[in-house]
N, C-alpha and C positions, 0 to 999 in steps of 0.2 A: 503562649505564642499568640500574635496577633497579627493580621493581613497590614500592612501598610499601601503598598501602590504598586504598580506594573510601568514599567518604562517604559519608553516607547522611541528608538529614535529619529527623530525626523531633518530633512534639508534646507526646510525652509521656514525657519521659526514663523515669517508673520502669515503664509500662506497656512500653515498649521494652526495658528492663533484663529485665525479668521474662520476655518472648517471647526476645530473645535468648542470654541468659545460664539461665536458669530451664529453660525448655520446651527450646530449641534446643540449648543445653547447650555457647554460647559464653564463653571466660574474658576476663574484664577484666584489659586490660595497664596501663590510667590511666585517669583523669579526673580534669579541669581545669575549675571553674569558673571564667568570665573575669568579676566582677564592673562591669569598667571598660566591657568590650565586650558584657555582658549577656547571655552565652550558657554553653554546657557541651559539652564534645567529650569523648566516651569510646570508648578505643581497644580493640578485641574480637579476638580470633583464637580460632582451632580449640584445643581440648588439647592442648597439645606442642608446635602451629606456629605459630610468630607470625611465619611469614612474610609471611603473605596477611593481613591484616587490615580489617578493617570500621573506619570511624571514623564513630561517630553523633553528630552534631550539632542540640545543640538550644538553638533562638532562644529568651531568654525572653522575655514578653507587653512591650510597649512601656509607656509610662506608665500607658494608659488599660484597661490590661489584656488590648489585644486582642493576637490572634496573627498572624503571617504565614499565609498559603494556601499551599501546596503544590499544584501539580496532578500528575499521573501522566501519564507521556508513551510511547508505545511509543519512544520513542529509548534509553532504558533497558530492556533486559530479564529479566536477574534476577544474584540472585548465587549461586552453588553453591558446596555443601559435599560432599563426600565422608564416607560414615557406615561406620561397621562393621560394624552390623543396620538395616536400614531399615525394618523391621515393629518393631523396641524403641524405633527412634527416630520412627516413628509415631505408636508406644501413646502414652509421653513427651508428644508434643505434644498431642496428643488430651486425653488428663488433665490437661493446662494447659491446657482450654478453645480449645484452635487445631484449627479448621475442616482438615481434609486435605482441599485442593481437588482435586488431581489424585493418587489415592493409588497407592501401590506395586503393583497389579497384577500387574505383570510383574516383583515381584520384584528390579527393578532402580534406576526412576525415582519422585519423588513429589516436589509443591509442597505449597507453602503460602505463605501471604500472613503478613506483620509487622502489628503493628498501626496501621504507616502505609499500607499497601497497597503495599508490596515484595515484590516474587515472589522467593521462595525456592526452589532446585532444589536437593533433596536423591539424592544417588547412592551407589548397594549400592559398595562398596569390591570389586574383583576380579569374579567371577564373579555373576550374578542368584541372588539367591535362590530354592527351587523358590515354586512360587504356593503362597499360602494364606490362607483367611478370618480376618478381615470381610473382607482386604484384596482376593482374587480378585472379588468380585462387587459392589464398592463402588464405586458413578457419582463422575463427576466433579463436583464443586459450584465454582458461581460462575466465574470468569476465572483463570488461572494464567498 
């Protein structure tokens, strides 16, 4: 048995492209427009690894132009990257307009949300980095 991907579905494919490829700083291995099946699946991994990869799927609107509902369920709890600076890959998101909900503090941990509302768990590679601002005295915003 071997892990392949975690799906992910999101509403707005290029709002998604841009949070997770742009800000997050994940690479695209494909995408498939299915015209017959009405949808789009793009497959993401880390720099380097495409072991682990994210597969975003997006429904497009039915005839009348409406969309499917998503709800967010604590049965799902997030997906985690591993980073090399967690304060550059902070800045990064922050300058893309991405809310740090639970920010590095400690140097070590920080979330943030997609623009579907997927919690993301970002982690210092090796050792915490020491503290330091904005990031040591910066509250938590919203759910993570």
């Amino acid at each position: 048995m071997k892990y392949l991907h975690t799906m992910v579905r999101v509403t707005d494919i290029e709002a998604s492209l841009k949070f997770y490829c742009d800000a997050l700083g994940l690479e695209m291995l494909s995408r498939r427009d299915n015209e017959g099946g009405r949808y789009t699946l793009v497959f993401l991994c880390a720099p380097g690894d495409n072991t682990a990869q994210i597969e975003l799927t997006y429904n497009w609107p039915d005839a009348s132009g409406k969309y499917e509902q998503y709800g967010g369920g604590r049965n799902f709890g997030h997906v985690a990257y591993a980073v090399d600076d967690i304060y550059a890959t902070g800045k990064r998101l922050m300058e893309h307009g991405v809310t740090i909900n639970r920010p590095p503090r400690d140097g070590r941990m920080a979330f943030v949300r997609s623009p579907d509302n997927v919690s993301i768990e970002l982690l210092q590679k090796g050792a915490s980095l020491p503290p330091a601002e904005p990031w040591a005295s910066m509250p938590n915003t919203g759910a993570w």
